[in-house]
C-alpha positions in Angstrom: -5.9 48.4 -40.4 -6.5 45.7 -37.7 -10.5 45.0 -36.9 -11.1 45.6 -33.4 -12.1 42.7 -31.4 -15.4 42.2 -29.5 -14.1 43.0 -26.1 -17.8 44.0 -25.1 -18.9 40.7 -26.4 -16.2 38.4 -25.0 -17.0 40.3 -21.4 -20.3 39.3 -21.7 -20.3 35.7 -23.2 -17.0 35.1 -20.5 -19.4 36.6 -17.4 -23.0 34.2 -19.1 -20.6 30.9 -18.6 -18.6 31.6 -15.5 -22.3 32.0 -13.9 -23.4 29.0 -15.3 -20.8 27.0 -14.4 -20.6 27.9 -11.0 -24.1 27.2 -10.7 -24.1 23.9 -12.6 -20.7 22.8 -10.8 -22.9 23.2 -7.0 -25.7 20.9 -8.3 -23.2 18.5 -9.4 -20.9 18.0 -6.9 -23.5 18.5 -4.0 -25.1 15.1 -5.7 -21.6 13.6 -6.5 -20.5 14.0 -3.0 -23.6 13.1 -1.1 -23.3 9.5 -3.6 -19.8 9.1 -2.3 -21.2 9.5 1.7 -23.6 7.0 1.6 -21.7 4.1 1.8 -19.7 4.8 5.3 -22.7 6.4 6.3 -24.7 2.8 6.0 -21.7 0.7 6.9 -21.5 2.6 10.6 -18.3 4.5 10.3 -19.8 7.5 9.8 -22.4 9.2 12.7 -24.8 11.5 11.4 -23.3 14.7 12.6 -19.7 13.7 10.9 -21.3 12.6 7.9 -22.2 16.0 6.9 -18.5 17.2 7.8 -17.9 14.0 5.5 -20.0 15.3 2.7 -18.0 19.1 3.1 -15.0 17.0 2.4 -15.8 15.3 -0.6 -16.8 18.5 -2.4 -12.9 19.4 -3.8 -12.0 15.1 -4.5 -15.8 15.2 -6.6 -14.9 18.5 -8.9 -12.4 16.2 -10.6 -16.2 14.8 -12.0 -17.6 17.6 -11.6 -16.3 20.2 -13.5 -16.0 18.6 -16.9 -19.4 18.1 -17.1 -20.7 21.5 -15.6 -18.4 23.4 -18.7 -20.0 21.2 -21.2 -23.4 22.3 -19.5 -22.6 25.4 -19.3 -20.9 26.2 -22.3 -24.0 24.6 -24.4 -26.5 26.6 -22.6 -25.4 29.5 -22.8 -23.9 29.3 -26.4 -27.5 27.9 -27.5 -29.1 30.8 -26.1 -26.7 33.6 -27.9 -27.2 31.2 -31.2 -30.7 30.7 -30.9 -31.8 34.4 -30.2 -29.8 35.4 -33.5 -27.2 37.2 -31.6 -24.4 35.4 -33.1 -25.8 35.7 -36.6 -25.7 39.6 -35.8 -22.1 39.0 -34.8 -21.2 37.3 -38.0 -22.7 39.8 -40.3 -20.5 42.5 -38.3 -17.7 40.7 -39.3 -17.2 38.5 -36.1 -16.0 34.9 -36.9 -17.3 32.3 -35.1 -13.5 31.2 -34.0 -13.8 34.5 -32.6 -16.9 33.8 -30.3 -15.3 30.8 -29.0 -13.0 32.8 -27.3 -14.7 33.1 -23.9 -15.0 29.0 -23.9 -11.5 28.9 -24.9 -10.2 31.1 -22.0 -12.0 29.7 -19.3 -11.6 26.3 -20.6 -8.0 27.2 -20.1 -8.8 28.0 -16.6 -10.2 25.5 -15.4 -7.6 23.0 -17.2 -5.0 25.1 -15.0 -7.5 24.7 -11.9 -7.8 20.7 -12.4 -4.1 20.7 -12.8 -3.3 22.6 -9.4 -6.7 20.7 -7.8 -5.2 17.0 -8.9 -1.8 17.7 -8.1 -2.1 19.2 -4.1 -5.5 19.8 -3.0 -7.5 17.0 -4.0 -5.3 14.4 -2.6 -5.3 16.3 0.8 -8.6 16.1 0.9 -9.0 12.5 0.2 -6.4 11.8 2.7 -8.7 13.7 5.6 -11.4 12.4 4.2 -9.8 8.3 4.3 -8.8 9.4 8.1 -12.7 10.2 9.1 -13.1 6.3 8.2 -10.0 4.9 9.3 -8.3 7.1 12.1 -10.2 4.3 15.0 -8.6 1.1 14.3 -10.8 -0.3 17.4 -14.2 1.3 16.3 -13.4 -0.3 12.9 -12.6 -3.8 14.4 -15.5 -3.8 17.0 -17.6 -3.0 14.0 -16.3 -6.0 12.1 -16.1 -8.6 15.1 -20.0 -7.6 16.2 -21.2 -8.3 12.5 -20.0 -11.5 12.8 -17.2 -10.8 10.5 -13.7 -12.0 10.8 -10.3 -9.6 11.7 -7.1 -10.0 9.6 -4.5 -8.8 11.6 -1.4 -9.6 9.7 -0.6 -13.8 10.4 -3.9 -14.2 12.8 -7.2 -14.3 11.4 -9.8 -13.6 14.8 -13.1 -14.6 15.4 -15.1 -13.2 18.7 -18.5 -13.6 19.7 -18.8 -9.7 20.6 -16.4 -6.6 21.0 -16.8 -3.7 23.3 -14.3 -1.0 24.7 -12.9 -0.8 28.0 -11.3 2.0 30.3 -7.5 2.0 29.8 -5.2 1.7 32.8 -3.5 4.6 34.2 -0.6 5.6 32.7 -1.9 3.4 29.5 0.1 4.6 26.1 -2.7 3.4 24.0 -5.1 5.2 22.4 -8.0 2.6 23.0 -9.0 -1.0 24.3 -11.5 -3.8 23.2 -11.9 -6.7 24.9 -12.8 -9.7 22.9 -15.4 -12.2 24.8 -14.5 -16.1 23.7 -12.0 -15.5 20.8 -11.3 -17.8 18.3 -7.7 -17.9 16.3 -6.1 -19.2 13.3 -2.2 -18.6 12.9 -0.8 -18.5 9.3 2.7 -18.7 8.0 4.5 -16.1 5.4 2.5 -18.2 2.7 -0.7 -18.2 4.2 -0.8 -22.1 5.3 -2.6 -22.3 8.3 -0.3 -23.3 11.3 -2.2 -23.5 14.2 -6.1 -23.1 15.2 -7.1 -21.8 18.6 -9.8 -20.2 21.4 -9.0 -18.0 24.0 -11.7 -17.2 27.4 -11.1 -13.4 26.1 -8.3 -11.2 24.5 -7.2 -7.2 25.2 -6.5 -5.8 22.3 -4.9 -2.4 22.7 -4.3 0.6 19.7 -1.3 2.9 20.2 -1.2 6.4 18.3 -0.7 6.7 14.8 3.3 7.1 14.5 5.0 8.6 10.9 8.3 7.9 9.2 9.4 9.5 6.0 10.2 6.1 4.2 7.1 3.8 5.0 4.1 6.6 5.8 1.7 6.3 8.7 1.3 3.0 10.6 -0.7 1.7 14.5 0.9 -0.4 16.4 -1.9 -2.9 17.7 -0.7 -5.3 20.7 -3.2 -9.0 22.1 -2.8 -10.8 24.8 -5.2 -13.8 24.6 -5.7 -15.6 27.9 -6.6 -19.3 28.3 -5.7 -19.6 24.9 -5.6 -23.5 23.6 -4.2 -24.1 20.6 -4.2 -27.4 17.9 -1.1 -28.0 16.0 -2.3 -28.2 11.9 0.7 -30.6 11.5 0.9 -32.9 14.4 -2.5 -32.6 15.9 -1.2 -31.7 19.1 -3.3 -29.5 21.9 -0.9 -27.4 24.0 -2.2 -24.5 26.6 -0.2 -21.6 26.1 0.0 -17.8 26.6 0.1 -16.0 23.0 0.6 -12.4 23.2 0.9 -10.7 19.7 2.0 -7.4 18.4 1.4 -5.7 15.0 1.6 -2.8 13.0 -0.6 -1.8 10.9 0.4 0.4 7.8 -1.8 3.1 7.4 -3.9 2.8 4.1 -3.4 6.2 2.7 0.7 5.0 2.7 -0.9 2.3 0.7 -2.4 3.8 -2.1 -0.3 6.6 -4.7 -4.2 7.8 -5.4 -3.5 9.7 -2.1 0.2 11.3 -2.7 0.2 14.6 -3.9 1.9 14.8 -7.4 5.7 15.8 -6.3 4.8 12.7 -3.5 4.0 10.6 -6.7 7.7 11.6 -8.5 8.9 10.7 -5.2 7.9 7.5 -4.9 9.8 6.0 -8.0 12.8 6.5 -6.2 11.5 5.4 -2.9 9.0 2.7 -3.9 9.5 1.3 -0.3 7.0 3.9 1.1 4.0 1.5 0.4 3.9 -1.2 2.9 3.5 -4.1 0.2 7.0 -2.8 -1.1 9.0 -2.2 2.2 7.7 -6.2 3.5 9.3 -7.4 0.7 11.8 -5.3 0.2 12.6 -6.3 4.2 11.7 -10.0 3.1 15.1 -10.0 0.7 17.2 -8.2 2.6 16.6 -11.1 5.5 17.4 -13.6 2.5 20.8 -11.8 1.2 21.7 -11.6 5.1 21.3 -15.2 5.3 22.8 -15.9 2.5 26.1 -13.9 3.4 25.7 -15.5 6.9 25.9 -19.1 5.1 28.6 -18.2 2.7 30.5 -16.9 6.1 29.9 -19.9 7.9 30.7 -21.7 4.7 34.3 -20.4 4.8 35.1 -21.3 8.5 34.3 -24.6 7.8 36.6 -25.2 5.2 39.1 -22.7 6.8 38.9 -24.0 10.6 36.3 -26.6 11.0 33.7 -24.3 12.9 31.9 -21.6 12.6 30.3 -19.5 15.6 26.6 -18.0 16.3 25.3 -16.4 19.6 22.7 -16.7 21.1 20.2 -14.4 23.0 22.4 -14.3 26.6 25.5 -13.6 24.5 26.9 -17.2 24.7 29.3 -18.5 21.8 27.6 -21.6 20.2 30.5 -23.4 18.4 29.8 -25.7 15.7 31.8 -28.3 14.4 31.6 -30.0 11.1 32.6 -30.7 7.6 30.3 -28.8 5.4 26.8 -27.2 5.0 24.6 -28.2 1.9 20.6 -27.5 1.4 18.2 -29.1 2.4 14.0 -28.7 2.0 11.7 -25.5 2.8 14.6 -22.9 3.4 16.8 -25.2 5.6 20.4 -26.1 5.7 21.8 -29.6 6.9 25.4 -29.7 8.5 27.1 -32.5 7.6 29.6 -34.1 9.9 33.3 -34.8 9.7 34.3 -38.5 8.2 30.7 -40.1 8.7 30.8 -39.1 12.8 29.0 -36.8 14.4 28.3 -32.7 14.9 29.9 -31.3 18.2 28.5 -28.3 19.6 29.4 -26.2 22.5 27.7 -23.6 24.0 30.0 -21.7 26.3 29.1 -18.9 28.6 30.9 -14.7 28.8 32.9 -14.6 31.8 34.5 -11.1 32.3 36.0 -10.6 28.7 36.3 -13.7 27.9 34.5 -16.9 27.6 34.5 -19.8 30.4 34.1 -23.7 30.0 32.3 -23.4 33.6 28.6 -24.1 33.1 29.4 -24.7 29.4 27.6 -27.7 27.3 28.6 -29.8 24.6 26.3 -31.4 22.4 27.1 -34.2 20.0 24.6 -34.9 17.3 24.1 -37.3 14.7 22.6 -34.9 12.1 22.4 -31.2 12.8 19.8 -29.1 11.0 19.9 -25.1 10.4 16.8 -22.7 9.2 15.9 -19.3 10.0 14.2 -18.3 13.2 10.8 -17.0 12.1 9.2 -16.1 15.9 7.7 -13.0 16.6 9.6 -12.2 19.3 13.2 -12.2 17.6 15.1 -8.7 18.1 13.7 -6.0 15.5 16.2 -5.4 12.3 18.4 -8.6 13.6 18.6 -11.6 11.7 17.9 -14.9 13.7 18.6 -18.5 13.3 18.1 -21.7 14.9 19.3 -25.8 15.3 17.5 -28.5 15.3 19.8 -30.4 16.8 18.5 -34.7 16.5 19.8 -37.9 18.7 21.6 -35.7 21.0 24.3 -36.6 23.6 24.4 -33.5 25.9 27.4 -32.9 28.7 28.9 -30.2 30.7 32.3 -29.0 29.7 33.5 -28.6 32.7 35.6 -31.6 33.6 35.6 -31.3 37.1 31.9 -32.4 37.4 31.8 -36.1 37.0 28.6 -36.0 35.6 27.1 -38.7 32.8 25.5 -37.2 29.1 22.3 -36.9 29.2 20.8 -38.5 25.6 17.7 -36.7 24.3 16.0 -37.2 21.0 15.8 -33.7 19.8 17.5 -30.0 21.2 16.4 -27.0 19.7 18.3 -23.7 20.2 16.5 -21.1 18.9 17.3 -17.1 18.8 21.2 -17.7 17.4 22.4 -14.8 15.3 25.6 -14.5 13.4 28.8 -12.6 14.5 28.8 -10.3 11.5 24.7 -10.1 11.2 24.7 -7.9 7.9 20.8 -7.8 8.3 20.9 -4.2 10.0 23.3 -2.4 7.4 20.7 -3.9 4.8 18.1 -2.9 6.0 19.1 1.0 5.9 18.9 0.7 1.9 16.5 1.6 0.1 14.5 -0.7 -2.9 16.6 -0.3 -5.6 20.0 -0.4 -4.3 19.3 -3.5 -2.1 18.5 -4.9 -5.2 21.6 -4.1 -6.7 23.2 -5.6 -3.9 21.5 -8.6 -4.2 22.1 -9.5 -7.9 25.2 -11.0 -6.6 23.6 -13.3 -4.8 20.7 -14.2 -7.7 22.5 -17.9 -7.8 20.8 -18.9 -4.7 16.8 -19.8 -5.6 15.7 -18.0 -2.7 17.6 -14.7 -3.3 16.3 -14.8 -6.8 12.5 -15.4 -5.8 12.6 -12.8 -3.3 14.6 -10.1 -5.7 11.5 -11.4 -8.6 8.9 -10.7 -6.4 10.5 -7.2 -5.8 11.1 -6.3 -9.0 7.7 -7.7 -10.6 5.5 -5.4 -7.6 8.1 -2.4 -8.4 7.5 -2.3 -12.0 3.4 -2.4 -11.2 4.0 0.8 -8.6 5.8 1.9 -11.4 3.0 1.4 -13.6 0.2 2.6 -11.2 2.5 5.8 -10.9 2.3 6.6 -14.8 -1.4 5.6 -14.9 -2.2 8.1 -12.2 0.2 11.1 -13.6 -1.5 10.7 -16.8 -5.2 10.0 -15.6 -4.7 13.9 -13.9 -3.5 15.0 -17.3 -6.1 13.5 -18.7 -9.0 14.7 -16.8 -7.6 18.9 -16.5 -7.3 18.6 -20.6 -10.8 16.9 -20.6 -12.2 20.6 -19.1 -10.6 22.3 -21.6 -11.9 20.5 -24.6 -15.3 19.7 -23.3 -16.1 23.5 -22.6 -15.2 23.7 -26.4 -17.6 21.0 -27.8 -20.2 21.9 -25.7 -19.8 25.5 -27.4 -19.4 24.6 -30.8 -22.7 21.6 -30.8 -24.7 24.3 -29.6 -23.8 26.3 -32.8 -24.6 23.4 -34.9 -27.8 22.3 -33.3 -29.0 25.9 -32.6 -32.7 25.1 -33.6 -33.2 21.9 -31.5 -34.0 22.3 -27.6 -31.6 22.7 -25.1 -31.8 19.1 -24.0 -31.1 18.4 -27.5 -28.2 19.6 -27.6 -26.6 18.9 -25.0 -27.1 15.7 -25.1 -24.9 15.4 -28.5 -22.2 17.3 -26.3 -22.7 14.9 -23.1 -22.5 11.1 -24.7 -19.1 12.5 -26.0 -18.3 13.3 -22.9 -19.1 10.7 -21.2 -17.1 8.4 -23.3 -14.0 10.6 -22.9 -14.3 10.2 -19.0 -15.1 6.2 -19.3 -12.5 6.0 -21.1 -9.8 8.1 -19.0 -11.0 5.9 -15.8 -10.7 2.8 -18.1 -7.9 3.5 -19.4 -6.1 4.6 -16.1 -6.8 0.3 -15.0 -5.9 -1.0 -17.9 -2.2 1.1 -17.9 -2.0 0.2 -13.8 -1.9 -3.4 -14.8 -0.8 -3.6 -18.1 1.7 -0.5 -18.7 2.0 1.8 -21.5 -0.3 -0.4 -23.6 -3.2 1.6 -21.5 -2.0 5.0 -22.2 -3.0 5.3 -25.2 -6.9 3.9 -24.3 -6.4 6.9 -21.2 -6.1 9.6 -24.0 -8.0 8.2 -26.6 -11.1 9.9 -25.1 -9.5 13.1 -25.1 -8.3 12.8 -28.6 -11.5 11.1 -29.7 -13.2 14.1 -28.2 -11.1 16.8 -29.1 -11.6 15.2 -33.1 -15.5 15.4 -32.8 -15.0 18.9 -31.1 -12.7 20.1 -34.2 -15.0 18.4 -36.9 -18.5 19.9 -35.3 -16.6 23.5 -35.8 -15.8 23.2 -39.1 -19.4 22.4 -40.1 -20.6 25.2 -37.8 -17.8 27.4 -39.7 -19.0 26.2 -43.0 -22.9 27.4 -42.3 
C-alpha cells in the first residue's frame, strides 16, 4: 500500500516560500532598479518626474537579478525556520523523507525557471527597449546635452564642436521633429577609414531631427540633416582654404537595432538569417555590394575595350561619356588607370540626348594624356546607384561640332564626377541579403578589394553569430539558475539548521553569487571568443547544481 503524501505539508511549506519570495523579490528589485536610474538621472536625460516612470520600467529587466537571489532567500529562511523549530524532525519520524520536503522548493523553483524563461524571451526585452527610448527617443536633447558640456558630436564622417546648443521654433510646414542651432561650429570631415580630410568653422549650423522611421531589415533609424553657413574649410592634404556651403545629411541607426540584448528571442533566431538588421552589418554588407558592383562594372568595361575600343558611362544629365583606350589596369588607393592606344592619348566624348538619340551639337571631346578612374564617394551621389568619376590630366578640350571653328582649349586637369555605368548592378545587389551577397561575391574574391570587404563581412557575422549564442544561452542560464538556487538555499538550511539565519544563508549566497558572475562572465567571454565561453556560462550552474546535490546527500545522511 502506497504512503500518502503530505499534501497538508507541501500546501503549507509551498504558501511560507511564495510569501517570502514575493516579499524578498520587492526589496530587491526596488534597490536593483533604483541603481540602474541613477545614472541617466545624473547625466540629464532623465527629469525628475520621468525618472520615476524610469524606475517603473526597470522593475521586469531587474527580476532577471532579482529573482535568483530572492528564491535562495527565501527558500533558506523559511526552510531554516521549519528545520530549526523541529518540524521537519517530526516529519521525518512520520516517515516523511527529506526529498519529500523539498518538494515545495522544487515546484516553484520550476516556476519561476518557466517565468525567467517567458520573462527573458518577450517581456524583458520590451521593456528594455521602452526603457533605451526614454534615453534616446530626442536625438537633439541628447546632442544639445553633449555640445553644452563641452563635449564633441560624432555624426557619422563629421566630428562637431559648438560653443553652445539651444532649440529653435521650426518653420511652418517643417517635417522635422526638432531644431538646434549651433552658435560658431567647428568641423572635422573624415574618410571611410577615419583619416581626417578636411578641418573647418562655420558662423552657426541648423541642425534638424526627422521622425524615427522603421524597416523590417535594418530596425529603427533618424534622419538628421546640417546646413553650416560661412563655413571655411582647410584641405588636410594640400593646405588649401576654400569658402564653401556644406550641407550634410545622416541617418542615424537607432541603438536598440544595434544591440541583440534588445530582440526578443524569436527576433534573436531571426537575426542569424538576417544579420543585416544591425547597422554595423547592413554598412558593410552595402560597403561590398558597392565593391562587387564595381568590380562587374570594370570587368564590363574591360570587355568593350578589348571588344570595340570604348566603353560608355553617363553622367548625371544623361549624356553618353565615351571612352576610348587600350586597356584598364590598377592603380593605388582603389583607383584604375586607362591606358591609351599605341603610346597616344585617351579620347573622350561627352555627347548630349537629343530626342531619342544622341547629338554631336554642344558635344565635347577630350584628349588626355593619362586618364584616371576611382569611385565617386560624395554625399550627394543618387541613393542605391553606384557612381564613378575621371580624373582626366593635360587635357585638350574641343567641341564636336564641326561647324564651330573654334580652337581646344588646354587645361591641366578635368574632373567629371557623378558617371555611372550602363548596366549599374549596384541596385539588384543591394536587395540581397548578407549571406547571399556573399555567395555572390566569392566569385569575385580574386580582386583584393572584394576579398577585404567579403573578410570584413564574414569576420563581424561570425561575432553576431557568436553574440547570438552567448545571449540564447546566458537566458538559459539565468531561468535554470532560479531553479537550482531555490534548491540549495533549501537543502543548506537543513544542513546548517543550528547556526542563525544569516549563517546560513550566507553558505547558500557566495554559491550563488559565483554562479551568476560566472553566467555574466561567461556570456563575454563566448560573445568574443565562441563556444570556448559556453562552457565558463554554465559552469556556475553546474558548479552550483553539484554543491546543491552534495549538501543533500549530507543533509539525507543526518
Amino acid at each position: 500500500m502506497a504512503r500518502p503524501q503530505p499534501i497538508s505539508l507541501w500546501t503549507s511549506i509551498f504558501g511560507e516560500l511564495t510569501r517570502n519570495l514575493l516579499l524578498a523579490t520587492a526589496v530587491l528589485v526596488t534597490v536593483i532598479a533604483f541603481a540602474a536610474t541613477i545614472k541617466p538621472l545624473a547625466d540629464g536625460r532623465l527629469a525628475p518626474f520621468e525618472a520615476m516612470k524610469f524606475l517603473l520600467l526597470a522593475i521586469p529587466p531587474m527580476l532577471a537579478y532579482a529573482l535568483p537571489f530572492a528564491g535562495c532567500f527565501a527558500s533558506t529562511l523559511v526552510y531554516h525556520r521549519l528545520s530549526s523549530d523541529n518540524e521537519f524532525v517530526a516529519a521525518a519520524a512520520g516517515g516523511v523523507s527529506h526529498r519529500s520536503l523539498l518538494v515545495p522548493a522544487a515546484v516553484l523553483g520550476v516556476i519561476l525557471f518557466g517565468g525567467m524563461l517567458l520573462l527573458n524571451a518577450q517581456i524583458i526585452p520590451r521593456f528594455l527597449v521602452t526603457m533605451q527610448n526614454m534615453i534616446t527617443e530626442d536625438v537633439a536633447k541628447l546632442l544639445a546635452t553633449r555640445i553644452n558640456r563641452g563635449q564633441s558630436v560624432e555624426l557619422r564622417k563629421l566630428l562637431v564642436f559648438a560653443d553652445r546648443a539651444q532649440p529653435i521654433e521650426l518653420e511652418p510646414g517643417s517635417e522635422a521633429r526638432t531644431a538646434l542651432v549651433l552658435a560658431r561650429p567647428t568641423v572635422i570631415e573624415r574618410d571611410e577609414d577615419g583619416n581626417v580630410v578636411s578641418e573647418g568653422s562655420a558662423g552657426r549650423a541648423t541642425l534638424w531631427v526627422y521622425p524615427e522611421t522603421s524597416n523590417a531589415d535594418s530596425g529603427t533609424t533618424t534622419r538628421i540633416a546640417m546646413r553650416f553657413e560661412e563655413f571655411a574649410s582647410k584641405d588636410a592634404n594640400t593646405g588649401l582654404v576654400t569658402g564653401r556651403a556644406l550641407q550634410h545629411e545622416i541617418t542615424v541607426p537607432s541603438s536598440l537595432s544595434d544591440d541583440p540584448k534588445f530582440l526578443r528571442s524569436d527576433e534573436l533566431r531571426q537575426l542569424r538569417t538576417k544579420p543585416e538588421r544591425m547597422s554595423w552589418i547592413d554598412i558593410r554588407r552595402r560597403r561590398l555590394a558597392d565593391e562587387l558592383a564595381l568590380r562587374r562594372a570594370l570587368d564590363d568595361m574591360g570587355r568593350s575595350l578589348s571588344a570595340a575600343g570604348s566603353f560608355t558611362l553617363l553622367d548625371a544629365a544623361g549624356r553618353q561619356v565615351v571612352v576610348r583606350a587600350a586597356s584598364i589596369k590598377p592603380g593605388n588607393n582603389r583607383t584604375w588607370n586607362i591606358l591609351p592606344k599605341n603610346g597616344g592619348n585617351v579620347e573622350i566624348d561627352v555627347l548630349r540626348p537629343e530626342g531619342n538619340g544622341l547629338s554631336r551639337t554642344g558635344g565635347v571631346r577630350h584628349i588626355a594624356k593619362s586618364v584616371v578612374l576611382a569611385p565617386d564617394t560624395s554625399d550627394d551621389r543618387p541613393a542605391g546607384e553606384m557612381a564613378l568619376r575621371l580624373e582626366l590630366r593635360d587635357v585638350a578640350s574641343s567641341p564636336l561640332d564641326n561647324s564651330a571653328a573654334t580652337e581646344s582649349t588646354k587645361r591641366e586637369r578635368v574632373p567629371l564626377a557623378g558617371l555611372s555605368a550602363p548596366k549599374d548592378q549596384l541596385a539588384s545587389l543591394l536587395k540581397l541579403s548578407t549571406l547571399p551577397l556573399l555567395a555572390e561575391a566569392a566569385s569575385a574574391e580574386s580582386d583584393p578589394n572584394v576579398a577585404d570587404r567579403a573578410g570584413d563581412l564574414r569576420n563581424l557575422i561570425a561575432y553576431l553569430q557568436d553574440e547570438i549564442t552567448s545571449r540564447q544561452h546566458e537566458r538559459y542560464a539565468v531561468a535554470a539558475s532560479c531553479l537550482v538556487m531555490m534548491l540549495t538555499g533549501a537543502v543548506t538550511a537543513l544542513r546548517f539548521s543550528r547556526s542563525l539565519p544569516l549563517t546560513v544563508y550566507l553558505w547558500s549566497f557566495f554559491p550563488a553569487l559565483v554562479c551568476v558572475i560566472t553566467i555574466s562572465g561567461g556570456q563575454q567571454f563566448a560573445r568574443s571568443s565562441g563556444w570556448i565561453g559556453l562552457p565558463l556560462l554554465w559552469a556556475g550552474v553546474g558548479v552550483l547544481a553539484l554543491y546543491t546535490f552534495w549538501t543533500y546527500l549530507i543533509v539525507r545522511r543526518h
